[in-house]
N, C-alpha and C positions, 0 to 999 in steps of 0.2 A: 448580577450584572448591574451596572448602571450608562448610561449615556447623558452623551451633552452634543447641545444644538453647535451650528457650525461659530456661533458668537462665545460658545465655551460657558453657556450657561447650562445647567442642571433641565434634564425633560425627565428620566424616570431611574426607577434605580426598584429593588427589592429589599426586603429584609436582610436573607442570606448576605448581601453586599453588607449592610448595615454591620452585621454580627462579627464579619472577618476585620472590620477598618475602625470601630469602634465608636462608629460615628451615630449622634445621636439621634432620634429621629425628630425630634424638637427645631433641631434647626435646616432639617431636610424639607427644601422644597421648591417646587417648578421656578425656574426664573432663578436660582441661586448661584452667583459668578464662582467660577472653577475658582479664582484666586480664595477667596472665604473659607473653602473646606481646606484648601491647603497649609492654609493660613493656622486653621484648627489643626491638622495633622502638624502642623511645626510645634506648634504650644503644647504637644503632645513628646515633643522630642522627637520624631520619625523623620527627621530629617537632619538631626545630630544639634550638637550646641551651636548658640547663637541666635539673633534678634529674629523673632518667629516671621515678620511681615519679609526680611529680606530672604531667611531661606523657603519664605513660600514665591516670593517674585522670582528665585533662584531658579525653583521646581517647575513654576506654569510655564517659563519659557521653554524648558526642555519638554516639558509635556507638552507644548503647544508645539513643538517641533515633530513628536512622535505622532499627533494627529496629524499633521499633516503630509508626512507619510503615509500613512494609513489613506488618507486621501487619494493616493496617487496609485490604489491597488495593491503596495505592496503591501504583504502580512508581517505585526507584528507580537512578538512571542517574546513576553517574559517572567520569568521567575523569580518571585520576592516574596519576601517576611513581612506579612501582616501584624499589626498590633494587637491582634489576639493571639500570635504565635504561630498561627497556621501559614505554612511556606504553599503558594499560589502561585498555580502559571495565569498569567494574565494572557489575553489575545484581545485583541480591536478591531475593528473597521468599522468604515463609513458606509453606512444604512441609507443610500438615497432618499431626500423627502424627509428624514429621521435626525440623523449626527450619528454622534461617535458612538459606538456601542463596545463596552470592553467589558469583557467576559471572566472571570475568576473562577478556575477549580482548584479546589484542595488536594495539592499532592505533597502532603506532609509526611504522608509512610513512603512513599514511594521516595521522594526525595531524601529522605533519611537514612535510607538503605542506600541509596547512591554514593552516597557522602561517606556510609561507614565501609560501602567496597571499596572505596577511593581512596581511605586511609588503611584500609588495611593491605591494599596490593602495593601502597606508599610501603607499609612496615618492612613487606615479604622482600622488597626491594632490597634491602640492608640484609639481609640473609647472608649467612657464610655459605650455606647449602643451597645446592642447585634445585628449585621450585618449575613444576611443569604441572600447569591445571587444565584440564579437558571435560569436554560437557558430556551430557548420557550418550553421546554417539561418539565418544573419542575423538571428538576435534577439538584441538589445541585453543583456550580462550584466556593464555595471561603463564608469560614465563617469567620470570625475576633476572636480575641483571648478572646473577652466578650463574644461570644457566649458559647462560651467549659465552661466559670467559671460560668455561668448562667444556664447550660444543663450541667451537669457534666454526666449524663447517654447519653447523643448522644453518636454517634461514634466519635474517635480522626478526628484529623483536617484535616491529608490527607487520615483517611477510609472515612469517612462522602463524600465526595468529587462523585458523580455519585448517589448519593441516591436522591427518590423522596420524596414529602412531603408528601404523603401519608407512607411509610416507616418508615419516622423519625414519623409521630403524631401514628402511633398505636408500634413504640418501645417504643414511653412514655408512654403509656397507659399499656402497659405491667410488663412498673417496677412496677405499683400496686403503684406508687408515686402522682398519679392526685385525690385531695381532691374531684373534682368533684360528685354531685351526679350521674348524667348520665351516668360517667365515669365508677361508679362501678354497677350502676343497669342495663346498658345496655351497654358496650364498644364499641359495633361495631355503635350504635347510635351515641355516643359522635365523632368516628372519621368520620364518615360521615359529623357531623356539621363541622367541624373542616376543614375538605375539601370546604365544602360548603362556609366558610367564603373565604377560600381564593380564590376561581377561583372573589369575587366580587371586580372587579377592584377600586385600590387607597387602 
């Protein structure tokens, strides 16, 4: 954690802050103006190229802005890349009597994994083949964009999204579209099999 007074100066902070921001403890200390360490964070490149004093004056104003939201009750929540590498959700608020208090946890795995479902249900998208993924209880969590042009009767791509496969096999059966003879001599048969195929593994 660290916090700053409502004048945006430095009151307390921990190591762990220290560790994630890279910052030294040498020039950590009570009374220190928000603009200094930012200033440091610029000469550090974390704020991209160009004159370190104008993109830290760049940064305090937006950050001076984010407090004072945070003043006003509401929560604020974000996620960024530390200069140690570790991806951190920040949170804030104003500590009565205290200042700003913003909070840093490490969600480097977790976020990482986010990012690599992200891109891989991106990949599954370009599929020639119709892709349908369901959690341990058979509801529906991620169909690819063959599936919709293939099932043009499912539900859309974010209703479909919590449906079981029993659900989806007797709404096909319902549009009266399954050539099946089973299908139309017995319905409730045909989605029986049809369950039946799938609980056999592979």
């Amino acid at each position: 954690f660290i916090a700053w007074s409502r004048d945006f100066e430095l009151v307390a902070w921990n190591q762990l802050f220290l560790d994630y921001w890279h910052y030294p403890s040498s020039m950590m200390k009570v009374g220190l103006p928000l603009l200094e360490l930012l200033e440091y964070q610029a000469s550090l490149g974390t704020f991209g190229d160009g004159d370190p004093h104008e993109l830290a004056e760049k940064h305090r104003a937006e950050t001076m802005a984010d407090f004072e939201i945070s003043a006003t009750g509401s929560s604020y929540e974000h996620i960024t890349k530390s200069t140690s590498g570790h991806w951190l959700r920040m949170r804030r608020r104003l500590v009565e009597g205290f200042g700003f208090v913003t909070w840093a946890s490490d969600v480097t795995e977790s976020y990482a994994a986010e990012k690599a479902a992200e891109l891989m249900y991106d990949n599954i998208n370009t599929f020639i083949d119709s892709i349908i993924m369901t959690d341990v209880d058979g509801r529906v969590i991620f169909t690819n964009n063959r599936y919709h042009e293939i099932y043009p009767a499912s539900p859309g791509k974010e209703e479909i999204v919590g449906f079981t496969q029993e659900q989806l096999i007797r709404r096909t059966v319902e549009t009266g579209l399954v050539e099946h003879p089973l299908a139309k001599s017995d319905p409730e048969s045909w989605v029986q099999d049809r369950l039946a195929e799938r609980r056999i593994p592979g």
